[in-house]
C-alpha positions as protocol buffer text, in pm:
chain_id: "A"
residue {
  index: 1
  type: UNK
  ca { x: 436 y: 2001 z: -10231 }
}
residue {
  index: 2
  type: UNK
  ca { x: 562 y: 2256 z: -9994 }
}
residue {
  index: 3
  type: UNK
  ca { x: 260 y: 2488 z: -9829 }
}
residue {
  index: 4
  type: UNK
  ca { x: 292 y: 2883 z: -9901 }
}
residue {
  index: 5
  type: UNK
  ca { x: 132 y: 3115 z: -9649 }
}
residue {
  index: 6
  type: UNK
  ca { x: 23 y: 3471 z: -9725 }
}
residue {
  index: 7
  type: UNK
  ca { x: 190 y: 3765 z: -9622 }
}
residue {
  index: 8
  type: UNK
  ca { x: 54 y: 3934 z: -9300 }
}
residue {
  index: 9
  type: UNK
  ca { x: -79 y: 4218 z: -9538 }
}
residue {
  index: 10
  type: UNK
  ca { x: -272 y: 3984 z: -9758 }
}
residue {
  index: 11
  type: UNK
  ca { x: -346 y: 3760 z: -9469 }
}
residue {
  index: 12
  type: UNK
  ca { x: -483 y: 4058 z: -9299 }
}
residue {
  index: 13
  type: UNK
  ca { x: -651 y: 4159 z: -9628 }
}
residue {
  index: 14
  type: UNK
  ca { x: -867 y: 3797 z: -9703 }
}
residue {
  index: 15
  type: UNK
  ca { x: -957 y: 3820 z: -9339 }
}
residue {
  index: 16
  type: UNK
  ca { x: -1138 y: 4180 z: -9428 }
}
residue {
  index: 17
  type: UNK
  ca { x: -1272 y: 4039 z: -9725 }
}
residue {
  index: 18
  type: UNK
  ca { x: -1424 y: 3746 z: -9578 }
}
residue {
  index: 19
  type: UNK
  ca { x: -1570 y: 4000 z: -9308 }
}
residue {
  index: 20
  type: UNK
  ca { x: -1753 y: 4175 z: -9520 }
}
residue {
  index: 21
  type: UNK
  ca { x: -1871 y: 3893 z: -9714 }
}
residue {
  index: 22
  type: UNK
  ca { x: -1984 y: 3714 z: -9431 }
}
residue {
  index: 23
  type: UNK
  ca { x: -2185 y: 4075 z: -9293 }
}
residue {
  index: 24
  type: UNK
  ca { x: -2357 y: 4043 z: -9635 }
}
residue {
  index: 25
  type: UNK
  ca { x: -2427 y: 3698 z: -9582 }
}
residue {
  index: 26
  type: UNK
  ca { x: -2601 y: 3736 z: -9272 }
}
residue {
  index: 27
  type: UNK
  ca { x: -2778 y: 4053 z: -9411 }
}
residue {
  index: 28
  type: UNK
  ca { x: -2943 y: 3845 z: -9715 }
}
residue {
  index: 29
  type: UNK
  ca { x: -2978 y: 3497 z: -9531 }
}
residue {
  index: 30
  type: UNK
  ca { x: -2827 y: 3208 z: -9687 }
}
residue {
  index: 31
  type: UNK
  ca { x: -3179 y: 3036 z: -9703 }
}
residue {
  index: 32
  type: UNK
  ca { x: -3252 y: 3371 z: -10002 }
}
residue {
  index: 33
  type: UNK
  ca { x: -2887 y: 3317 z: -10156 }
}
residue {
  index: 34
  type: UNK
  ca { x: -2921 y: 2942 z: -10153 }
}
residue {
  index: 35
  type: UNK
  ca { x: -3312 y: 2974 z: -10358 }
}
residue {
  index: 36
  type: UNK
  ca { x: -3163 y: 3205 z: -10611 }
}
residue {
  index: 37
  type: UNK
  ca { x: -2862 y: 2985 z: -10718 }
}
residue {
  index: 38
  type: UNK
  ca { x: -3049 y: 2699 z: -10687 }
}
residue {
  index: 39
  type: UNK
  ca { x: -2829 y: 2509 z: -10384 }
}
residue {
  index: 40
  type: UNK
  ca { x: -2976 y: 2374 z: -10032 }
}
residue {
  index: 41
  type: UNK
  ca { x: -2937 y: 2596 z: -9779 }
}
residue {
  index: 42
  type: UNK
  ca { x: -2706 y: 2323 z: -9628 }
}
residue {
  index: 43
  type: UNK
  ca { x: -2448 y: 2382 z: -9905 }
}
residue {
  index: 44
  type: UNK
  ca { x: -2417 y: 2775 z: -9781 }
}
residue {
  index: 45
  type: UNK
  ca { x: -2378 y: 2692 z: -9435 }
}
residue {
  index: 46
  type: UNK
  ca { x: -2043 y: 2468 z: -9526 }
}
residue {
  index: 47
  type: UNK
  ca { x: -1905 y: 2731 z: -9723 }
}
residue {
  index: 48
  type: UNK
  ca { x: -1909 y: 2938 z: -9365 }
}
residue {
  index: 49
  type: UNK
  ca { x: -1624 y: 2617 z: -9290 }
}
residue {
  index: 50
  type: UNK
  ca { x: -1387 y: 2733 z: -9505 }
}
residue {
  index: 51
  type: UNK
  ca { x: -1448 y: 2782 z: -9887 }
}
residue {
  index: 52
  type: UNK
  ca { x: -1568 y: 3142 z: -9787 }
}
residue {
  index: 53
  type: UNK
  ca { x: -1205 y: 3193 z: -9645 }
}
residue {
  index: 54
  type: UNK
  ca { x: -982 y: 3039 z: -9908 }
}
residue {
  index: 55
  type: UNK
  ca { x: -1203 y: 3212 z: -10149 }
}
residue {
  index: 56
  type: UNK
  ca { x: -1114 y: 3549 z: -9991 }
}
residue {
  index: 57
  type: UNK
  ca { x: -781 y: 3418 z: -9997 }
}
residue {
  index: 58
  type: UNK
  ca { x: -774 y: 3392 z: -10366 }
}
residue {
  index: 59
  type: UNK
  ca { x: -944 y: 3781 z: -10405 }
}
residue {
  index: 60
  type: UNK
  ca { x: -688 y: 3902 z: -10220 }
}
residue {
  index: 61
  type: UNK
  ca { x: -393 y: 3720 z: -10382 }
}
residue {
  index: 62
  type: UNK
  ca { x: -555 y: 3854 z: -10731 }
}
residue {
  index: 63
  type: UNK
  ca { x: -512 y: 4221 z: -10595 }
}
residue {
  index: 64
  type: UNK
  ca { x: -861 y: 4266 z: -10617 }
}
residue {
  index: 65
  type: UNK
  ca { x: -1115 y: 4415 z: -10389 }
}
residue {
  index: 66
  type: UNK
  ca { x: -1480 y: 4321 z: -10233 }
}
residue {
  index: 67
  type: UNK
  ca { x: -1677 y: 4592 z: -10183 }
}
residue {
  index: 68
  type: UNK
  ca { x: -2051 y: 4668 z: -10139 }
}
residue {
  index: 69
  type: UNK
  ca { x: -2223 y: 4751 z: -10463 }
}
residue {
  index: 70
  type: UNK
  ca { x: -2337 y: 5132 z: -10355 }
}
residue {
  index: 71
  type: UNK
  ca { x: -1945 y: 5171 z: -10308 }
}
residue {
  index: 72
  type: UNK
  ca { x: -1775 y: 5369 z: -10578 }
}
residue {
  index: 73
  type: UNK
  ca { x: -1440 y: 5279 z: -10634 }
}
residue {
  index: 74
  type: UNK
  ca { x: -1169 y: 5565 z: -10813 }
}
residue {
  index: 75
  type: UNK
  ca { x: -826 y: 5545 z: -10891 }
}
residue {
  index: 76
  type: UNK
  ca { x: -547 y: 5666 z: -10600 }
}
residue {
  index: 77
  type: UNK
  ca { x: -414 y: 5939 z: -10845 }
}
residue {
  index: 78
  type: UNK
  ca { x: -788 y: 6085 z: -10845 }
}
residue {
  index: 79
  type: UNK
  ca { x: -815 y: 6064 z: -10469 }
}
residue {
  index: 80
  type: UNK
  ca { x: -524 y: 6236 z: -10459 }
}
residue {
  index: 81
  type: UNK
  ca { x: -611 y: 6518 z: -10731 }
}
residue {
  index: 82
  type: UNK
  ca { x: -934 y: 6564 z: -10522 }
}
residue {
  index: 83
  type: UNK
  ca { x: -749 y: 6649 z: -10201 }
}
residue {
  index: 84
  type: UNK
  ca { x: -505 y: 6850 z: -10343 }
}
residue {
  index: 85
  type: UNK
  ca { x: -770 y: 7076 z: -10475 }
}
residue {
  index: 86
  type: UNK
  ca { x: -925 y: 7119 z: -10156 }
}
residue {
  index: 87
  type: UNK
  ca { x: -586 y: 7158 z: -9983 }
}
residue {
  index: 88
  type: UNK
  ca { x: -562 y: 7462 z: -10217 }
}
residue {
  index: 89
  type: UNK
  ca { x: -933 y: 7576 z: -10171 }
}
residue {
  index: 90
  type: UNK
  ca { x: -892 y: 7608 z: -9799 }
}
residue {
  index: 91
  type: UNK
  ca { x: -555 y: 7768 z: -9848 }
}
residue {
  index: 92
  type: UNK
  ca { x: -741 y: 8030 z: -10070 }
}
residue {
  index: 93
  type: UNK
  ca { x: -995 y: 8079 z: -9823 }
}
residue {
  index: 94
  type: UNK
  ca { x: -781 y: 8157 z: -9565 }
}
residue {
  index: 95
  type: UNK
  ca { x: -622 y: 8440 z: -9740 }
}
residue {
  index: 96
  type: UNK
  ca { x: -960 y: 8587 z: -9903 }
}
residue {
  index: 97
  type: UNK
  ca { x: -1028 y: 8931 z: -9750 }
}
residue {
  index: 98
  type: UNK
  ca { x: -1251 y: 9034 z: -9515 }
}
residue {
  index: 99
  type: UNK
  ca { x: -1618 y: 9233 z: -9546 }
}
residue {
  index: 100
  type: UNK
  ca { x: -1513 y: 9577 z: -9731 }
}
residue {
  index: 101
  type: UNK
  ca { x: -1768 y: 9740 z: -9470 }
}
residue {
  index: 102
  type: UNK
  ca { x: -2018 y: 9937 z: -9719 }
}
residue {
  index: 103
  type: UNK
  ca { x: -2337 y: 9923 z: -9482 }
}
């Protein structure tokens, strides 16, 4: 079976992933992650060698993204709408006249 590495974009991507989940990790403590899904805290700690990493691997091979929950996620093509109106607001503004001078 011949070994298949990652392209330097998805590489670079499953190394980001696995940086954030690892932030989160730390934030929560494995011993609290390890009570709630009923594993020894032992059993975290080895995922830390590697089955965090080819697990981030996998997210990033399935195009898909790790994100905090508070994040909210919205298409490109919105993004893009969203700049383009304020491109065109602070266009506007930039032409709006100044104080008519009735005082």
């Amino acid at each position: 079976m011949t070994a298949h590495k990652l392209s330097p974009e998805l590489s670079a991507r499953a190394r980001d992933i696995e940086a954030l989940m690892l932030k989160q990790l730390l934030s929560v403590g494995q011993k609290n992650i390890a009570e709630s899904i009923g594993l020894s805290e032992s059993t975290i700690s080895r995922w830390k060698e590697g089955e965090i990493e080819r697990w981030c691997k996998v997210i990033a091979l399935l195009d898909l993204k790790l994100v905090p929950f508070s994040a909210q996620c919205h298409p490109a093509s919105y993004i893009q709408a969203l700049k383009t109106l304020a491109e065109l607001g602070l266009q506007a503004e930039g032409k709006r006249p100044g104080p008519i001078g009735w005082d």
